[in-house]
N, C-alpha and C positions, 0 to 999 in steps of 0.2 A: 495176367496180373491179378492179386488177389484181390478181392473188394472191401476196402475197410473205408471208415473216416478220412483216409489221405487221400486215396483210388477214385470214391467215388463219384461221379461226373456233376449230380445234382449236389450242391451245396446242403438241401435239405436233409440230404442222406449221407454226408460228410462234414463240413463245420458245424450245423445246426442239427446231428443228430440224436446228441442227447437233449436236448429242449422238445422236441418232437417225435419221442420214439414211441409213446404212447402212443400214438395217433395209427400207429401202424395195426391196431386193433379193427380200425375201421375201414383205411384204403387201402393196404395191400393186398399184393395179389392172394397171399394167404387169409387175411381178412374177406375176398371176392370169394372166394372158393368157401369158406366156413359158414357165410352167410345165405349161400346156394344151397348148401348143406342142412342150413338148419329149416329152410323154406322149403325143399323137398320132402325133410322129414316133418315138417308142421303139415303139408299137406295130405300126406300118406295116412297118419295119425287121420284129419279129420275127414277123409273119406272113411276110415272104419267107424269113427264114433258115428257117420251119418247112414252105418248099417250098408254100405255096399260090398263089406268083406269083416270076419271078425277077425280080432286083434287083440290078443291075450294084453292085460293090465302089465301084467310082465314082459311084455316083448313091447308093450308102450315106453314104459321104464326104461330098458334096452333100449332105443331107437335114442330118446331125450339126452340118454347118456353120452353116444354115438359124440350129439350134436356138442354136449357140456365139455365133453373130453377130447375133441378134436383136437388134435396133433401137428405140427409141421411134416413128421411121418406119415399122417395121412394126405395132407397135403400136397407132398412129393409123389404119393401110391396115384391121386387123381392125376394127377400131370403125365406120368409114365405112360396111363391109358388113354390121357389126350392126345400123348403122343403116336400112339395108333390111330384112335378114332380119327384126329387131326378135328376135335369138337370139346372144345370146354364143357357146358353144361351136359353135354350126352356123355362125358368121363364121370361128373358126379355122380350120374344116374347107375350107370353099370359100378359104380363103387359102392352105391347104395343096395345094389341088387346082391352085392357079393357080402355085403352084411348082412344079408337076409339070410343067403344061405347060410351064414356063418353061425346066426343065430335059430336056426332049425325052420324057417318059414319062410323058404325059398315060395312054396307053392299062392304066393300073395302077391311075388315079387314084380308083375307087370301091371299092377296100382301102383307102382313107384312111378311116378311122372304122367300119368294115365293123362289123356287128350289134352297136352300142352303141348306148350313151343318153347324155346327155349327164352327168350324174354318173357314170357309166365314170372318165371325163376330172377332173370335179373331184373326186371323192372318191379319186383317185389323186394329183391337182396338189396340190390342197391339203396333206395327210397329208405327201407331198414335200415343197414348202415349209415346213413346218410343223416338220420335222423336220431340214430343214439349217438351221433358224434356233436350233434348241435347240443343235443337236449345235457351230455356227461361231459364233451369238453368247451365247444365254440362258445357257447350262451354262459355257463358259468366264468369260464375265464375275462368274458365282456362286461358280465355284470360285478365282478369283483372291481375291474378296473372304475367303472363305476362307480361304486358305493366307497373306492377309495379314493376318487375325485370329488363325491360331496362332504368325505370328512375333510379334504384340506381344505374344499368352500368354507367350511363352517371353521376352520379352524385361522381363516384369514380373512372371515366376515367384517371385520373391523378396519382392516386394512385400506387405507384410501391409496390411487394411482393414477397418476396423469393417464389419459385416456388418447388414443393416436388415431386418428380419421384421415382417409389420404396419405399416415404416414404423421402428419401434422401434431401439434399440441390438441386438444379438444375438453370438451366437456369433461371432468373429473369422473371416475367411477370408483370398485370397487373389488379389490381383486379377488375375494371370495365368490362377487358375484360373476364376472368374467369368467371363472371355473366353471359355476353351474351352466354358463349358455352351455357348454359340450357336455356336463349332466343330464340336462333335457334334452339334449340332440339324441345323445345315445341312448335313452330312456326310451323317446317318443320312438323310433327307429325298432327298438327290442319288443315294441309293440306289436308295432305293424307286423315283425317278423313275426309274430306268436299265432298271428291270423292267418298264415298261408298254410294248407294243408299239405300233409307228405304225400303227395299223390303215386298210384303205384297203377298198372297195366295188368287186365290177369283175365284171359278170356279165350284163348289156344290162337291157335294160325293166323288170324287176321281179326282176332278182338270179337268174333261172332257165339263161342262154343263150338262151333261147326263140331267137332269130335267129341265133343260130350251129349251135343243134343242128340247125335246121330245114332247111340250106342245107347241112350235114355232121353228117348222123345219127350217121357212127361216127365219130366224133374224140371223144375225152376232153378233152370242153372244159372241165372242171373241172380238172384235170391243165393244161393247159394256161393257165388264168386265174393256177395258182398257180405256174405257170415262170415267168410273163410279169411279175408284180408283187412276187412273191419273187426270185426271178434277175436280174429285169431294172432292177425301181426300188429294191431295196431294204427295202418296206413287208413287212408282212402283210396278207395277203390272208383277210377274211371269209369265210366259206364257206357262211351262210345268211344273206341280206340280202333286204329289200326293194327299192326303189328307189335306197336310199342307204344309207351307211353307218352304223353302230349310232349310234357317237360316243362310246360309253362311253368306251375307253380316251380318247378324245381329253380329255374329261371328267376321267379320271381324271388325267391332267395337269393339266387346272387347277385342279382341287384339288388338287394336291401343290403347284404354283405359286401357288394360296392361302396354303396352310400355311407355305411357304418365307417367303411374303413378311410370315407374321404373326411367325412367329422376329426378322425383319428391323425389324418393327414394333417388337416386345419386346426387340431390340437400341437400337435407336435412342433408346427412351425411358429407357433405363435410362443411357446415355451423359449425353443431355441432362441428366438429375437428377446424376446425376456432375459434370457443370459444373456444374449449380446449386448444389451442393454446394463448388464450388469443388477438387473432387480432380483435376480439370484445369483447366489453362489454353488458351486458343487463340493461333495465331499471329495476327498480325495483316499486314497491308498497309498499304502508309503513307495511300494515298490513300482509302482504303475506309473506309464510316461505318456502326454500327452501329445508330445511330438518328436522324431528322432532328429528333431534339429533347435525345437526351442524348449527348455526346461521347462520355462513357466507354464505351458500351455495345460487347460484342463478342457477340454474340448467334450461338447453335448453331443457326443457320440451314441448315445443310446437315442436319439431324438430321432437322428440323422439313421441310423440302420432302419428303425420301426418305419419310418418315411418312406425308404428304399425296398424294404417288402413289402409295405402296403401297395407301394405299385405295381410289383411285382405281380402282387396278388390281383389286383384290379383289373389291369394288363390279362390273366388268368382268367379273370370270372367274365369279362366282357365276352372272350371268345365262347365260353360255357353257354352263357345265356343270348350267344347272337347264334347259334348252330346249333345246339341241340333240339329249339323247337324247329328245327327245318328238318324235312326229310321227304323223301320222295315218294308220291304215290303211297301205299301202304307201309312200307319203310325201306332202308336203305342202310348200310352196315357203318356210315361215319357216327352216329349214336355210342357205337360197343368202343370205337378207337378215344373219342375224347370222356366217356365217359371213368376211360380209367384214368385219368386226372383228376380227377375232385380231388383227394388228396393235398394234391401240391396248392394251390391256394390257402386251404385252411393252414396246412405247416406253415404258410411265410405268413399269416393272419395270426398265428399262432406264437410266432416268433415275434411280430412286433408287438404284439400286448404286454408279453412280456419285458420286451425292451423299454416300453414304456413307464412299465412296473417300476421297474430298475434306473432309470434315469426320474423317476419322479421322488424314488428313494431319496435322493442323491442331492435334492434343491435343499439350500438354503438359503432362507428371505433375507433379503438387503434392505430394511426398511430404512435406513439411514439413504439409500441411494432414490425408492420412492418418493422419500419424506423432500429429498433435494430437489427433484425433477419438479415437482409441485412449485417449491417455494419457487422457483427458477421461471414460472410460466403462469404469473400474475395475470397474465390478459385471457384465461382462460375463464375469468368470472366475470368477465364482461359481459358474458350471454345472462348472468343472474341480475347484473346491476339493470342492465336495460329493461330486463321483463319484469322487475318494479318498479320503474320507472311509467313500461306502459301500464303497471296497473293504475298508478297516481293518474294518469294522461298526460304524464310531461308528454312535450313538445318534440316529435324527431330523435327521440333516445337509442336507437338504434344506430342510426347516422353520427350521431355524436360521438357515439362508442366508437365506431367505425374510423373516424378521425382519428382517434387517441390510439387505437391499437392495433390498426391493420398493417402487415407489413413493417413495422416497429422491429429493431433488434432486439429490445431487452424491455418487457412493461415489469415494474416493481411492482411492490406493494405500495409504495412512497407515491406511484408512480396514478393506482389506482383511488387511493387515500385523498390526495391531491383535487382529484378532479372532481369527487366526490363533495368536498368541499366546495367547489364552484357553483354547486348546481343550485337554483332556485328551489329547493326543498325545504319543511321543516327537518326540525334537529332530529325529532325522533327518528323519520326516515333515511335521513346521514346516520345515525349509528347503525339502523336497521341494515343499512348498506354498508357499513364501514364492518360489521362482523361476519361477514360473507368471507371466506377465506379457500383459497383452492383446496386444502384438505376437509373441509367442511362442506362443499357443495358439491354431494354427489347422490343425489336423490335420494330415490328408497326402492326399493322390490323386494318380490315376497321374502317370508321367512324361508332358511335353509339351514 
């Protein structure tokens, strides 16, 4: 059967694959291969600049090109040779050597890969990859959602709303500031991630040089690993590794990518209940149905998908960050199996920001339905009248309170007014307290 958008098996790669096609730049298999590609030939390059063989500026040029112009045609030519070799990175290699001859400097061509292993190549490709996908799509597409969470903070800063504890009525707040708590979540979170480093592996057979030192006793091939991977790709460079790389830090990312996306979780559903609530409304489409059984239905369906891949996703980065720092003795080959999934978490990470985008589009504020819920749940200023009361030192003003509105079906305003009236205070403190109103008592926090 042929593979398209209907055929294919992952969702990612068929309903969601125009939302995420870009991404295929970073984890596919064509993406794995180009990136090996371009760290073979970054390394070739700086063994000549470091004077172990010369390398015409022109035939640098040629090499860079190679990398810039890589092809799915070349792609397929690496695959045809793996399928002899029965060796992924030792098909780049001989692909690499066949561009040497191609370009007149065959007699160079066994400095292409010179005293490495093959995770040299991928614990350097990957980490790369890995890290132009955060740095061009994960982090931008997080911090837009972002900066477009604290324009609607700011843009409903004014806004008061009954506040729910338990579920219950509670202290008043304010629904621009209720935005920003998942502003600072997500903010303080994009922090942390900024400080975990791309860590990469690059030392031959067993992380020692063993076949560099062996072949140049005095070269500071440690010094030189960490020019090569520091200076030259960007990463950090390990400096006591086994065969492959720790993983921790990579790890450490998808747990912070966890955590981002359970914020995003505990965003989503606290929206959804907001509509259910009726404190928003949605736009609607003329042609679009919310249910094939009730007309009126407009269902917070973009809330509800972003939900359902973030677990997805979560579900994904757990295994990532519980297995890949394990491995056996000097290593073991489940590393290469789950490592070609990174991918598929960011695609459904990818898809639900978006969904979120798109269903936050979509709100429209009920302040008519706020403004009700307030008036409706009078006894939520109880906790104000008491704690001026214990400023005064009335007598038991808690308990009092307690009498009057615990378990109560309905406290008015009439109901609060009332009692106010009762109390052995002077006048100015009954007005003091008679202007306390549920849309009015909702403290302060910082500016936003």
């Amino acid at each position: 059967m042929e593979v398209n958008n209907l055929t294919a098996i992952s969702p990612v790669d068929g309903r969601y694959r125009r939302q995420v096609a870009h991404l295929s730049d970073y984890f596919s298999e064509f993406a794995l291969i180009k990136y090996r590609v371009h760290v073979e030939v970054e390394y070739f390059i700086f063994l000549a600049d470091k004077k172990f063989f010369k390398l015409s500026a022109t035939s640098k040029k040629a090499l860079l090109a190679i990398v810039k112009d890589f092809s799915i045609a070349d792609a397929q030519h690496i695959k045809e040779i793996e399928s002899i070799t029965n060796h992924d990175v030792k098909a780049v290699e001989y692909f690499l050597k066949e561009k040497l001859e191609g370009l007149k400097i065959g007699d160079v061509k066994e400095w292409i890969h010179f005293g490495l292993t093959s995770q040299d190549i991928n614990n350097t490709a990957i980490p790369l990859s890995w890290k132009h996908a955060m740095e061009n799509e994960y982090l931008p597409a997080l911090i837009n959602l972002q900066n477009n969470l604290q324009a609607m903070a700011g843009e409903w800063s004014h806004i008061s709303m009954l506040a729910k504890t338990h579920g219950q009525p509670a202290s008043p707040t304010v629904l621009g500031k209720e935005i920003m708590v998942f502003v600072e979540r997500i903010k303080n979170q994009i922090s942390l991630f900024s400080y975990i480093p791309y860590a990469s592996k690059f030392g031959g057979a067993t992380g020692n040089f063993n076949a560099h030192q062996i072949a140049f006793p005095k070269k500071d091939w440690v010094k030189f690993g960490n020019e090569f991977v520091e200076n030259r790709l960007g990463l950090q460079r390990m400096q006591f590794t086994t065969q492959i790389e720790h993983y921790d830090n990579l790890a450490a990312h998808f747990d912070t990518i966890k955590r981002i996306n359970n914020i995003l979780i505990d965003l989503c559903r606290d929206i959804w209940t907001y509509v259910s609530m009726d404190y928003f409304k949605q736009k609607t489409k003329k042609d679009e149905v919310g249910s094939s059984a009730m007309p009126h239905k407009v269902n917070p369906i973009d809330f509800e998908n972003a939900e359902g891949n973030l677990g997805l996703a979560n579900a994904l980065l757990e295994h990532l960050s519980a297995k890949l720092p394990i491995s056996r003795l000097q290593r073991d080959l489940t590393d290469s199996t789950v490592l070609r999934n990174l991918g598929t978490p960011i695609a459904h990470t990818i898809i639900a920001l978006r969904s979120i985008e798109k269903g936050l589009g979509k709100l429209i504020l009920n302040e008519t339905k706020l403004n009700n819920d307030l008036e409706n749940n009078w006894a939520v200023v109880a906790e104000a009248v008491q704690t001026i009361l214990r400023r005064e030192n009335y007598p038991n003003p808690y308990e009092a309170l307690k009498e009057l509105t615990r378990g109560k079906a309905a406290i008015t305003k009439k109901d609060i007014h009332s009692f106010i009236g009762t109390l052995k205070v002077s006048a100015e403190i009954k007005k003091e307290l008679k202007a306390i109103t549920p849309q009015n008592y909702v403290g302060v926090s910082p500016k936003y």
